[in-house]
C-alpha positions as CSV (number, residue, x, y, z in Angstrom):
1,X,9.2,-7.4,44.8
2,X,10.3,-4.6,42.2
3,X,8.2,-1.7,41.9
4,X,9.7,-1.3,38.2
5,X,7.2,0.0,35.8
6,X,7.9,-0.2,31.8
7,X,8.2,3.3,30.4
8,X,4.3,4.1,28.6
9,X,4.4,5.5,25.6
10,X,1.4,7.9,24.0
11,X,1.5,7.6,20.2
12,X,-1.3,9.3,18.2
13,X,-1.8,7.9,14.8
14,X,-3.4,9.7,12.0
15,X,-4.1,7.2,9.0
16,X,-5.5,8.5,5.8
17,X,-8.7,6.1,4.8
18,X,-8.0,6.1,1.2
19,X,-6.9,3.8,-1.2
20,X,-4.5,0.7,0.1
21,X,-3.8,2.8,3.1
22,X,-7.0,1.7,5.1
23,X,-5.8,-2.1,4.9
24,X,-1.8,-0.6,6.3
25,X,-4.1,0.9,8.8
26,X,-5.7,-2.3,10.1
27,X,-2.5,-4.2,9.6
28,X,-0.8,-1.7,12.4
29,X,-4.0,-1.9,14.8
30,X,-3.6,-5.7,14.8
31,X,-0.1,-5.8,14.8
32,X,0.7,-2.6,17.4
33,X,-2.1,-4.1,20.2
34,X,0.2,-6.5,20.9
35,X,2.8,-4.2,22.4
36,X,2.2,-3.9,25.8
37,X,4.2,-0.5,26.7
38,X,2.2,1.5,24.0
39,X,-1.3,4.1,24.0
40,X,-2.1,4.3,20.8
41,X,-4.3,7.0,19.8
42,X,-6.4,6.6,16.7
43,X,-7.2,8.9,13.8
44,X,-8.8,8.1,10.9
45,X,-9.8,10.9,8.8
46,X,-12.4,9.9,6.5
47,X,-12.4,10.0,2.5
48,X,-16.0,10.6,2.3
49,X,-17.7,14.2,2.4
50,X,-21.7,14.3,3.0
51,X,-24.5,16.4,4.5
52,X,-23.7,20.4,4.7
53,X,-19.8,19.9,4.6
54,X,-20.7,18.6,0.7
55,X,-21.5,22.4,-0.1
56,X,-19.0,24.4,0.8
57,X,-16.8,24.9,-1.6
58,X,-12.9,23.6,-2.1
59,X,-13.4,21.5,1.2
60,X,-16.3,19.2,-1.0
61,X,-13.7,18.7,-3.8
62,X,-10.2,18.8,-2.3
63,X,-8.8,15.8,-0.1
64,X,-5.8,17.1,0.9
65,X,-7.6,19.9,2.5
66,X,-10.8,17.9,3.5
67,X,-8.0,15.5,5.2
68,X,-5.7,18.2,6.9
69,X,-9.0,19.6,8.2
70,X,-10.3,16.8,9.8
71,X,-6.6,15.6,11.1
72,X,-6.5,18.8,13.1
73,X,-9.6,18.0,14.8
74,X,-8.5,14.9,15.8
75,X,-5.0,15.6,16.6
76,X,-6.1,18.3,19.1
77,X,-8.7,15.8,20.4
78,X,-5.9,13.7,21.7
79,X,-4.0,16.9,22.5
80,X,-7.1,17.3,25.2
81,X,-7.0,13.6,26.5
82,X,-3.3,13.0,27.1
83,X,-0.4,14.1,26.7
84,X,1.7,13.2,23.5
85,X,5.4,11.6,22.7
86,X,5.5,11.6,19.3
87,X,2.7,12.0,16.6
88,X,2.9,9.6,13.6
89,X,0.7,10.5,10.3
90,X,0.3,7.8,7.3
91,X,0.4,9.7,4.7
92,X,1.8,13.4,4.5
93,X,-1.9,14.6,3.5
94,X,-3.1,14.1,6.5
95,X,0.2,16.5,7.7
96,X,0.0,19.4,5.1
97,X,-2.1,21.8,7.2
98,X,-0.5,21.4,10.8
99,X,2.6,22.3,10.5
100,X,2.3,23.8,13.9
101,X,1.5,20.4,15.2
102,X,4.6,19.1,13.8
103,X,6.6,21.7,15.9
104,X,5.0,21.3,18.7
105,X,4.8,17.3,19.4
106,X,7.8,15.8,17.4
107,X,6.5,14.0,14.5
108,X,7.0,10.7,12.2
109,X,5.5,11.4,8.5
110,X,4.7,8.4,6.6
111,X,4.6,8.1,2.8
112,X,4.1,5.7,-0.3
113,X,5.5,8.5,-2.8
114,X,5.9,12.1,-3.3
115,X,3.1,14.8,-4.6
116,X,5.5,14.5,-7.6
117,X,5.8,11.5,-8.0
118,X,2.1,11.4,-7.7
119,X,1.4,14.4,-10.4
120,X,3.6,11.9,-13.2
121,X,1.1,9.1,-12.5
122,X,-1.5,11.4,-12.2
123,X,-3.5,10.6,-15.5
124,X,-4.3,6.6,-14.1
125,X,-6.0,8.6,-10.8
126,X,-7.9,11.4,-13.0
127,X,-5.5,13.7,-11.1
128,X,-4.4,17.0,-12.8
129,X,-1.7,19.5,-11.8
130,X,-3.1,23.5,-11.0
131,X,-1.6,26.0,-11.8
132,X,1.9,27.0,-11.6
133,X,1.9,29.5,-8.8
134,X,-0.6,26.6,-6.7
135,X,1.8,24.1,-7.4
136,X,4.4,26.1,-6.3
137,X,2.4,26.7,-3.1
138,X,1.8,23.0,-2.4
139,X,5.5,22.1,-3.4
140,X,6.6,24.5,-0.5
141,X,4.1,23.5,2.0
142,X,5.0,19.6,1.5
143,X,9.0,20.8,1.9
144,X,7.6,22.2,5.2
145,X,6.3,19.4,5.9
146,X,9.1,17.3,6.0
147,X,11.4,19.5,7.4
148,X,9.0,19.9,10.5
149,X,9.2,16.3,10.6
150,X,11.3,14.5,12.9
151,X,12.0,11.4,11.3
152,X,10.1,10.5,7.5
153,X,9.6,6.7,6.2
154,X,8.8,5.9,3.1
155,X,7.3,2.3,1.7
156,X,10.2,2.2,-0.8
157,X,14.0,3.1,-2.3
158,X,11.9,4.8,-4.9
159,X,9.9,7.3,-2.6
160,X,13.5,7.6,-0.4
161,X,14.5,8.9,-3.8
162,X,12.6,11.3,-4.6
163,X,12.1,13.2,-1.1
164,X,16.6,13.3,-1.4
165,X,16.1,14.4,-4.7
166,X,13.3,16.4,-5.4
167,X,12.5,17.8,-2.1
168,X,16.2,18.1,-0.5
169,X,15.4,15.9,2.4
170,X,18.9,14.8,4.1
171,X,18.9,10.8,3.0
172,X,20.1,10.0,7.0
173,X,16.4,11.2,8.2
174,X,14.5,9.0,6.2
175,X,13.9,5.4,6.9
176,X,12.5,2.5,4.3
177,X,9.8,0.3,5.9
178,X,7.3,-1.2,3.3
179,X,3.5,-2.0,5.0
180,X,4.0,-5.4,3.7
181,X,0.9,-8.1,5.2
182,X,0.5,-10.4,8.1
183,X,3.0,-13.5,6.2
184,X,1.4,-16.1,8.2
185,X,-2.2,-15.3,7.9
186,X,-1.7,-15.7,4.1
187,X,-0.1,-18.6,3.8
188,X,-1.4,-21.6,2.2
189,X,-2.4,-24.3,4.7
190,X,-1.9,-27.0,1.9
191,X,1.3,-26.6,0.5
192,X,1.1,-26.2,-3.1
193,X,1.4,-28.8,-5.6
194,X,1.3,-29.6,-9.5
195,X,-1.8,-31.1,-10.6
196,X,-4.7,-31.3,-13.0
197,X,-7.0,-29.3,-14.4
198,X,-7.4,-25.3,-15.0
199,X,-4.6,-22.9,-14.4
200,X,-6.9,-19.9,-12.7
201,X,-5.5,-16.3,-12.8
202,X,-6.2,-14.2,-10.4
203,X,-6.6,-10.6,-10.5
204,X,-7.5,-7.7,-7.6
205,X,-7.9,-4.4,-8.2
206,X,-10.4,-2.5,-7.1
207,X,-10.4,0.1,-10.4
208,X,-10.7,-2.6,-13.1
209,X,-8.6,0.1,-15.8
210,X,-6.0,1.9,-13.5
211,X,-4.8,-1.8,-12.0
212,X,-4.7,-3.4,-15.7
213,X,-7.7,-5.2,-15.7
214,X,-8.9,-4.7,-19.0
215,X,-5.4,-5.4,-20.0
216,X,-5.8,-8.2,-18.6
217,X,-8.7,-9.4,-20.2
218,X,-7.6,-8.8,-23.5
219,X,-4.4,-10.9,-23.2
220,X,-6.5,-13.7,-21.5
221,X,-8.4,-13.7,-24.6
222,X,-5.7,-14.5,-26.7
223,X,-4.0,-17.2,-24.2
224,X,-7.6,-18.8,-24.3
225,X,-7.0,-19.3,-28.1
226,X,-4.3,-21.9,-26.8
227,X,-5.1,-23.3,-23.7
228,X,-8.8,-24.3,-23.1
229,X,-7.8,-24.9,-19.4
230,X,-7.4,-21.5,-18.3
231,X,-9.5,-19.6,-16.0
232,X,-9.3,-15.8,-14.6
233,X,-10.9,-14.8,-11.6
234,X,-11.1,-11.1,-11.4
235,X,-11.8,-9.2,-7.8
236,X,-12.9,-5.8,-8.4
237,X,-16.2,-3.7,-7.6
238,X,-16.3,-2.5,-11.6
239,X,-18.8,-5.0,-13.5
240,X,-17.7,-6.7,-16.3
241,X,-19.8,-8.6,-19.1
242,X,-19.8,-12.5,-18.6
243,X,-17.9,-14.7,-20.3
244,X,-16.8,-18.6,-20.8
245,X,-14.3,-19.0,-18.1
246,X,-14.4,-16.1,-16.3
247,X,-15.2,-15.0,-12.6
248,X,-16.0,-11.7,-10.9
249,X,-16.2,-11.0,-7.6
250,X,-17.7,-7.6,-6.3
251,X,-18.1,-8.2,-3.1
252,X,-14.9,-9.7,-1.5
253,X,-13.7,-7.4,1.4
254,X,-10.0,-7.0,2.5
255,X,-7.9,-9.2,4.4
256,X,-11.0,-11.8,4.4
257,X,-11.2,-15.5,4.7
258,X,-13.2,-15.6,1.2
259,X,-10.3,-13.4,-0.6
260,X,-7.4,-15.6,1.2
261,X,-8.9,-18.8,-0.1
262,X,-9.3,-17.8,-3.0
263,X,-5.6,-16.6,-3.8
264,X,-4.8,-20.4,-2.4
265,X,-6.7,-21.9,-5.0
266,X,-5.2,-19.4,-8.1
267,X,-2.2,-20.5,-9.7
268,X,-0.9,-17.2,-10.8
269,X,-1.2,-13.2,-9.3
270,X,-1.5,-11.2,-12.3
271,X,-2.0,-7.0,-11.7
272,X,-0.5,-5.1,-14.9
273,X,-1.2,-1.8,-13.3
274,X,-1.3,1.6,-15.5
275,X,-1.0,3.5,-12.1
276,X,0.3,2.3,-8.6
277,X,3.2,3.2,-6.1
278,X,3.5,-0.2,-4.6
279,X,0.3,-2.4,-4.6
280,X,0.0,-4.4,-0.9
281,X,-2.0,-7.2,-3.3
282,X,1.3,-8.0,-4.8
283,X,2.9,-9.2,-0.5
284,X,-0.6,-10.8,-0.2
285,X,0.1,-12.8,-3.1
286,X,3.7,-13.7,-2.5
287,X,2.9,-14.6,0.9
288,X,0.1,-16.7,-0.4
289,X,3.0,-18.5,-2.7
290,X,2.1,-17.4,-6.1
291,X,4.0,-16.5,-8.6
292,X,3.4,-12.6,-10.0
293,X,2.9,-11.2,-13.3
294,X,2.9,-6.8,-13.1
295,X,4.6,-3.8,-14.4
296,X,8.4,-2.5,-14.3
297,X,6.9,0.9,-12.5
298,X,7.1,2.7,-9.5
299,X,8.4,0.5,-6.8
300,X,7.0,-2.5,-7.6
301,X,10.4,-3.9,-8.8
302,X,11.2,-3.6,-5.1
303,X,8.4,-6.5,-4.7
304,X,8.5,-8.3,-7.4
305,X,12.2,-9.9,-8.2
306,X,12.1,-10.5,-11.4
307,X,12.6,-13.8,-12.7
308,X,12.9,-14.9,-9.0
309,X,9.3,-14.4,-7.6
310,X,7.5,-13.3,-10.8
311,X,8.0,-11.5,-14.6
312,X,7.6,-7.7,-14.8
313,X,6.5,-6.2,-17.8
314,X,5.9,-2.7,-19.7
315,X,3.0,-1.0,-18.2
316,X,0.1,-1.2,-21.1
317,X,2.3,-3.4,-23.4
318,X,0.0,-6.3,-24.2
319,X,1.8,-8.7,-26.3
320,X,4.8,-8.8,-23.5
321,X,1.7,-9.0,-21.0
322,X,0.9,-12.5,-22.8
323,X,4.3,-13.7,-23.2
324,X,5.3,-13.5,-19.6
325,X,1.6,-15.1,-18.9
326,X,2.2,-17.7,-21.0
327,X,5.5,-18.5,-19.7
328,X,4.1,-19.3,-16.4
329,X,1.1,-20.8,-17.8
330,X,2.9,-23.5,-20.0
331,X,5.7,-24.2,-16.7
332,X,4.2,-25.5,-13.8
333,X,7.6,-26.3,-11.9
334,X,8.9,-22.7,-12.6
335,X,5.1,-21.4,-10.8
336,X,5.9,-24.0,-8.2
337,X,10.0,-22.5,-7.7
338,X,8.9,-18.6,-8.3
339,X,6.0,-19.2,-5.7
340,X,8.2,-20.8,-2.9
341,X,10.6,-17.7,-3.2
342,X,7.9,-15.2,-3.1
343,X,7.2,-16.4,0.1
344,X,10.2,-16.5,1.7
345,X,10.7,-13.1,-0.1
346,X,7.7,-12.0,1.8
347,X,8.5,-13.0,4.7
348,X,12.0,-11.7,4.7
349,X,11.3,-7.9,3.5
350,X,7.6,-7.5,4.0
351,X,6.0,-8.8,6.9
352,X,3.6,-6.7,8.9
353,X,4.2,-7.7,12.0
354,X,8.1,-7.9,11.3
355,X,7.9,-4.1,10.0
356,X,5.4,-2.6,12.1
357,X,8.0,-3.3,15.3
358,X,10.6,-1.5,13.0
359,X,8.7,1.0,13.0
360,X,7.3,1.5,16.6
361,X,11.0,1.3,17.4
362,X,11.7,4.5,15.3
363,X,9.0,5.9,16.7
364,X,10.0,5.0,20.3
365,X,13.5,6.6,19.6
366,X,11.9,10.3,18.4
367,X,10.0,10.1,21.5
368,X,13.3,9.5,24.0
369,X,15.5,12.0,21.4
370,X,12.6,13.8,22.6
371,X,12.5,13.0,26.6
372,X,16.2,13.5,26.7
C-alpha cells in the first residue's frame, strides 16, 4: 500500500461583497469544494456599516478603507489558524491597506478594472475623484499594491491594459481569467425553438438607470408602436410604474431557479449599460442561449461578439438601441443562430468551473515558486 499523501494546500480568499463580485464569490465556493488537495479559507468583508462603526468618521463613508480594515482582520484570523501558501484577494480594495500582508505570504490580486478606469465611469456609480494630492496618494498605494503582488488577474484584455499601461505593471505577471458562470446550470433544458406568440425581452440590472433600464423602456415604447407582440420583463429592485406588457421583478435572487427559468423563457438579453466593467448577466445569458443586445464599453466586447452572439451599441444612444432591438425582434432564425453561438461562446471562454481551475492552478504555482 503507498503511504503517498497529495500535497495540501492553505489558500485564504478575501472576496469583496459588493456589486457582481458576491455572485464570482459563490461561483468559486461551488466550484473550488470540489478540489480535493485544497483548504480554502474564507473572507468576505462586508459592504454594509451599522451600529457604532456608522459614526466614526471616513471608515462610515469610505469602502475602500472600511474594506482594507475588515480584510486585515480576517487575514490575520487565518494567519492565527494555519499556516498560509498563498493569499488570493478579489478585488484590490480589499488589498490596499496590507501591503505588509502582501510581503509576507505571497499574494494573487484579483481585479475587474483599475481605480482609473473606475474614476472615467465614475459618474454611472455616483463616484467622484478627491483631490489631486489624495489621488495621487491612492494612485501610489494601488502601484504598491501590485507590485507587492505575486501574480495579478484581471477579468479582461481591457483591465490587462490598463495595469501595463497606466500602472507600469510588466504584461508577463498578469493573467486574463474572466468569472464567467456555471455553463451547464444555465442551460436551457428544452432546446430552443421558433414559435408563436410574444417575443419577451429580458432585462437584469439591479440599478434600473446605471444598467440602461430606462433606456430600455423608452426604446420598448417605440418598438411597441410596431409590434403588439412584444413583451419586457425587467429584474431589478428599483420600482417602476405599470404598464401594458410589462413585468417587474424585485425580488428574484442570484443564480436562482426563478431567474434561470425565466431567462429560458425570454427570447432576447437586453442590458444597454451607462456604467459597467463586464456584467456576469451577459455569460448567464449566453449560456442560457440568448441572443444579446448592450453597449460597445468597457470590456463587454470581450463577451459579446458582435454580430455573432449579439449587437453592441452606443452607450445612451436610443435610436441605435431600437434598431439593433428590432433587428432581432423581426428575425427569429438569426435569435435562434446568435443564441446557439453564445453558448458555445460561453462555454468556450467563460465557464466557471472551466476558469476557476485556471485559476487555482496559478494560484497553486505562486505557492510552489514559493515552497521552492
Amino acid at each position: 500500500m503507498s503511504n503517498y499523501k497529495p500535497v495540501m494546500y492553505q489558500i485564504g480568499f478575501i472576496i469583496e461583497q459588493a456589486l457582481g463580485h458576491i455572485t464570482h464569490g459563490q461561483n468559486l465556493q461551488t466550484n473550488l469544494q470540489k478540489i480535493p488537495d485544497i483548504q480554502a479559507h474564507w473572507g468576505f468583508p462586508a459592504f454594509e456599516v451599522e451600529g457604532l462603526a456608522a459614526k466614526i468618521p471616513v471608515y462610515k463613508s469610505n469602502w475602500t478603507v472600511r474594506a482594507g480594515w475588515r480584510t486585515r482582520r480576517a487575514v490575520a484570523e487565518m494567519h492565527r489558524k494555519t499556516t498560509l501558501d498563498v493569499l488570493f484577494f478579489h478585488t484590490q480594495v480589499t488589498a490596499i491597506l496590507s501591503p505588509d500582508w502582501l510581503r509576507r505570504i505571497p499574494s494573487v490580486v484579483s481585479l475587474d478594472g483599475t481605480p482609473l478606469q473606475y474614476d472615467a465611469l465614475g459618474a454611472q456609480y455616483d463616484h467622484k475623484t478627491d483631490p489631486p494630492w489624495l489621488e495621487k496618494l491612492k494612485y501610489r498605494l494601488n502601484q504598491l499594491c501590485y507590485r507587492r503582488a505575486a501574480q495579478l488577474v484581471t477579468w479582461s484584455a481591457w483591465a490587462k491594459n490598463s495595469l501595463v499601461n497606466d500602472y507600469g505593471v510588466p504584461a508577463e505577471k498578469i493573467t486574463v481569467i474572466p468569472p464567467g458562470v456555471n455553463a451547464a446550470e444555465w442551460q436551457n433544458p428544452t432546446p430552443r425553438v421558433n414559435q408563436e406568440g410574444p417575443v419577451r425581452i429580458l432585462f437584469v440590472g439591479g440599478n434600473l438607470s446605471r444598467k440602461g433600464g430606462d433606456l430600455l423602456l423608452q426604446a420598448f415604447h417605440a418598438l411597441r408602436q410596431e409590434a403588439a407582440n412584444l413583451e419586457l420583463h425587467l429584474v431589478t429592485r428599483d420600482s417602476v410604474p405599470p404598464e401594458p406588457n410589462l413585468f417587474v421583478y424585485q425580488n428574484l435572487q442570484p443564480n436562482s431557479p426563478a431567474l434561470k427559468q425565466l431567462y429560458h423563457e425570454s427570447d432576447i438579453f437586453c442590458l444597454p449599460t451607462q456604467g459597467d466593467f463586464l456584467p456576469m448577466v451577459l455569460s448567464e445569458a449566453g449560456a442560457a442561449g440568448l441572443p444579446v443586445v448592450s453597449t460597445r464599453l468597457a470590456a463587454i466586447p470581450e463577451v459579446v461578439q458582435e454580430g455573432e452572439t449579439g449587437l453592441l451599441t452606443p452607450p445612451g444612444d436610443v435610436p441605435a438601441l431600437v434598431s439593433a432591438l428590432r433587428t432581432l425582434v423581426q428575425d427569429p432564425e438569426t435569435r435562434q443562430q446568435m443564441g446557439e453561438q453564445a453558448i458555445r461562446t460561453i462555454q468556450a471562454n467563460f465557464d466557471a468551473e472551466t476558469n476557476a481551475l485556471r485559476l487555482l492552478a496559478l494560484i497553486k504555482k505562486v505557492a510552489d515558486t514559493s515552497r521552492s
